[in-house]
C-alpha positions as CSV (number, residue, x, y, z in Angstrom):
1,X,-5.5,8.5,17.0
2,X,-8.7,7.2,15.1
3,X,-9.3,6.3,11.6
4,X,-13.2,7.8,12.2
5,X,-13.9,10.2,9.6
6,X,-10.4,9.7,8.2
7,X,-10.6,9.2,4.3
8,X,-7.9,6.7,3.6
9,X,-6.9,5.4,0.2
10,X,-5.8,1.9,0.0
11,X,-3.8,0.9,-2.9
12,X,-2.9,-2.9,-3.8
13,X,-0.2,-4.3,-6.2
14,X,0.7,-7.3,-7.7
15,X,2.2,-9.3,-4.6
16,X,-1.1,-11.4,-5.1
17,X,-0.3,-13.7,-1.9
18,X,-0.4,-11.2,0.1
19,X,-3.9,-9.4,-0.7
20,X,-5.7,-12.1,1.2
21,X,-3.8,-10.8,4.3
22,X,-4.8,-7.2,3.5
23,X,-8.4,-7.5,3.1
24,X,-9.5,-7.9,6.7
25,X,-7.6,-5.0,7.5
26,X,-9.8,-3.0,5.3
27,X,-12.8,-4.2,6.5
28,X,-11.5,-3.3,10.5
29,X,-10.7,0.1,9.0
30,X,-13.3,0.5,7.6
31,X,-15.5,-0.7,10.5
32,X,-13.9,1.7,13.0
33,X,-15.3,4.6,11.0
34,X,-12.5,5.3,8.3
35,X,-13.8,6.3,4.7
36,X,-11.5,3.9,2.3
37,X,-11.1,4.4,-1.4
38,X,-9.9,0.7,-3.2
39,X,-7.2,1.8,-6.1
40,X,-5.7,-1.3,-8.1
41,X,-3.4,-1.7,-10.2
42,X,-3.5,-3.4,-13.4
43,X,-2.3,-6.7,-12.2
44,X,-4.7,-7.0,-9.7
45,X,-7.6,-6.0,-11.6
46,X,-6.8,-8.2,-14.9
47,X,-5.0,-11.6,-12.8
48,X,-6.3,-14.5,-11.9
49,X,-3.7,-16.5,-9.6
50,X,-3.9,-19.5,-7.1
51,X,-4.7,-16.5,-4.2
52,X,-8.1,-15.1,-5.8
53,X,-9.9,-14.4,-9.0
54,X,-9.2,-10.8,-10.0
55,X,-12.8,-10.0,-10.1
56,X,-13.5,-11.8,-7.0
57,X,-10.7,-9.4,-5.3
58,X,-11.9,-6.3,-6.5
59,X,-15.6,-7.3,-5.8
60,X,-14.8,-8.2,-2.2
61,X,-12.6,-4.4,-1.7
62,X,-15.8,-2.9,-3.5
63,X,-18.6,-4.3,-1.1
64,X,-16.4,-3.8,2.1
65,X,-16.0,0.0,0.9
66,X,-19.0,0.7,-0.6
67,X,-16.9,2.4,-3.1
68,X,-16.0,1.7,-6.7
69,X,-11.8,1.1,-7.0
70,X,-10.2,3.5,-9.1
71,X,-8.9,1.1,-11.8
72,X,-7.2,3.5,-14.1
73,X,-4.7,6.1,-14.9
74,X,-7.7,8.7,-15.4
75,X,-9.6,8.0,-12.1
76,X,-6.7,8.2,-10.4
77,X,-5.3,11.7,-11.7
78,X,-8.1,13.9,-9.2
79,X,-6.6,12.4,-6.4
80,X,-4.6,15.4,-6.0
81,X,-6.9,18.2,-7.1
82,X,-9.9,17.4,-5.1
83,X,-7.7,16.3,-2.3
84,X,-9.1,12.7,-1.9
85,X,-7.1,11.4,0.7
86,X,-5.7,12.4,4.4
87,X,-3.4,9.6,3.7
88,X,-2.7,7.1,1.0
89,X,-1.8,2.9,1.9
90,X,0.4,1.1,-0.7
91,X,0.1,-2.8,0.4
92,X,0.8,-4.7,-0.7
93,X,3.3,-2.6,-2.8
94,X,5.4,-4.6,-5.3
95,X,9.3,-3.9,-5.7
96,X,8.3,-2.7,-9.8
97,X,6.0,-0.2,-8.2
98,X,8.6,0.6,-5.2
99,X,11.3,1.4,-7.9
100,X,8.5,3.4,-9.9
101,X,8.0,5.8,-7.2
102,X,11.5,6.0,-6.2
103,X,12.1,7.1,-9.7
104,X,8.9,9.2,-10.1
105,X,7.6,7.5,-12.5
106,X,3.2,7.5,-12.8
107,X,2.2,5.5,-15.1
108,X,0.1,2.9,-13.1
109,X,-3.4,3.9,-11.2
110,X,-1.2,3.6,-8.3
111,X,1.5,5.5,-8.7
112,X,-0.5,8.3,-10.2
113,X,-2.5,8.4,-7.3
114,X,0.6,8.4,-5.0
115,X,2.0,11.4,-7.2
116,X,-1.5,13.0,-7.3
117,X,-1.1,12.7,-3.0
118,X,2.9,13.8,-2.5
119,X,2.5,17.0,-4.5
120,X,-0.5,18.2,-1.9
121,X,2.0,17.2,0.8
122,X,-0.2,14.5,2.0
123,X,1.3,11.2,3.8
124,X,2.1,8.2,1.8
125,X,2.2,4.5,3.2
126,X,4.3,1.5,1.6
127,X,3.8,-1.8,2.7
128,X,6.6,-3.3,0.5
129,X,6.4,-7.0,-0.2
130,X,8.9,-7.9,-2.6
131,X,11.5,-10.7,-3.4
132,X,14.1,-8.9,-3.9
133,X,13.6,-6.2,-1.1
134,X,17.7,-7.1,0.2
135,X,18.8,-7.3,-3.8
136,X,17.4,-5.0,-6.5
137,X,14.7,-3.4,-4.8
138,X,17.0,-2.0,-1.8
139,X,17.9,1.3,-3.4
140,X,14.6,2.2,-3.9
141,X,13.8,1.7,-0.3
142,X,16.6,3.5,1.1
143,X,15.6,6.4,-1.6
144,X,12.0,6.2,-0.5
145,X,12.6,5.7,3.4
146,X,14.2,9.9,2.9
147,X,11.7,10.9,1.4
148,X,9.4,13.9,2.7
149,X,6.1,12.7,3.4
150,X,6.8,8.6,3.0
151,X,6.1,6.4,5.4
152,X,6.4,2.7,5.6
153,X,5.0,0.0,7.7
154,X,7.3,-2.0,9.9
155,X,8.7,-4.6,7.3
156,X,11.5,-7.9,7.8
157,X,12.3,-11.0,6.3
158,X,9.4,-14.1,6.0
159,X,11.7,-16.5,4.6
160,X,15.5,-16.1,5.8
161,X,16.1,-19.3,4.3
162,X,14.4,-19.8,1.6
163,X,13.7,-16.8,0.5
164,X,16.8,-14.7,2.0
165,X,16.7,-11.4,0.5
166,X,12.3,-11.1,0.4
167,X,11.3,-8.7,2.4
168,X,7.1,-8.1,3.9
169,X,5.6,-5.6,5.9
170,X,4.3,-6.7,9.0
171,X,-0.2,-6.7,7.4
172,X,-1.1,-6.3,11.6
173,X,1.2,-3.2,11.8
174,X,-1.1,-1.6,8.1
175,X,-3.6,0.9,10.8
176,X,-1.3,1.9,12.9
177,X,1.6,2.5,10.7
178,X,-1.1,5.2,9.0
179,X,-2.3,6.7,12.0
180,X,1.3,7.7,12.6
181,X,2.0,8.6,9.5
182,X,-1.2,10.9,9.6
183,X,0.2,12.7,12.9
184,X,3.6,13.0,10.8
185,X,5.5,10.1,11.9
186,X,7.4,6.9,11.2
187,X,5.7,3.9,13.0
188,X,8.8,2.3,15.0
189,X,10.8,0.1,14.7
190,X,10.4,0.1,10.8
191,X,13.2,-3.3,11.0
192,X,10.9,-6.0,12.8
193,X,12.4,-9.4,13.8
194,X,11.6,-12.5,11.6
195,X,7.8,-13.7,12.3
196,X,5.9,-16.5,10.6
197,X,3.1,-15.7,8.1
């Protein structure tokens, strides 16, 4: 399947090393025709961190989209009445926001606009990258991973050693993981091997 035409949301959290991975992907989606909405959450759009100025980051998602990111609670409650999205991206997603939307909780851009997306029945993609994805955070995966209509990206552990229970999604797998989900399925196998950054 092809992203042409597609209108995609992409949504990006706090796991601010990881943005820099994300970005090309955008620009290849959007490139091969997709129609991609930024959304942001407030740590991305208000923190400045050793990976990227927070206005730099939203500037650069802005120009590659030609779209304005939906920065706030408010912009991002229409997402489910004017039926924005085909499918909505979350990566990176952070393990505060995993546990919000385990829990349904909306009080984020983000998880508004995933709420805003579930209740139309629409596909929802999590690209977790999280510390404690093996600790704290693994509940809300296994709640999310039954959920109808959530997807996630192929994801394993970057740092056995160092980092033992951190889990990322796998940023190459991000297009295909939502052309699946946007024919209904779960990219396989969602449990990838270890692989260097």
């Amino acid at each position: 399947m092809s992203l042409k035409g597609r209108t995609i949301g992409i949504a990006l959290t706090g796991s601010h090393c990881t943005i820099p991975e994300v970005l090309p992907v955008i620009e290849e989606m959007v490139a091969a025709g997709a129609i991609v909405t930024p959304i942001i959450s407030h740590s991305v759009a208000t923190t400045d961190t050793r990976f990227g100025r927070a206005d730099d980051v939203r500037e650069r998602l802005e120009r590659i989209t030609g779209t304005w990111a939906i920065d706030t609670i408010a912009k991002a409650e229409p997402v489910g009445p004017k039926r924005m999205f085909d499918c909505l991206a979350i990566a990176p997603c952070t393990g505060n926001t995993l546990s919000k939307l385990a829990l349904g909780i909306s009080d984020t851009p983000v998880t508004m606009a995933a709420k805003a997306q579930l209740r139309n029945g629409r596909p929802v993609v999590i690209g977790i990258s999280t510390n404690d994805g093996l600790s704290g955070s693994a509940r809300n995966i296994a709640t999310l991973l039954c959920r109808k209509n959530v997807y996630f990206v192929p994801f394993g552990q970057d740092d056995p050693v160092g980092k033992p229970t951190s889990l990322v999604f796998r940023v190459s797998d991000l297009e295909k993981a939502i052309e699946e989900a946007l024919d209904g399925r779960q990219m396989q196998p969602i449990l990838v091997e270890r692989w260097k950054r």
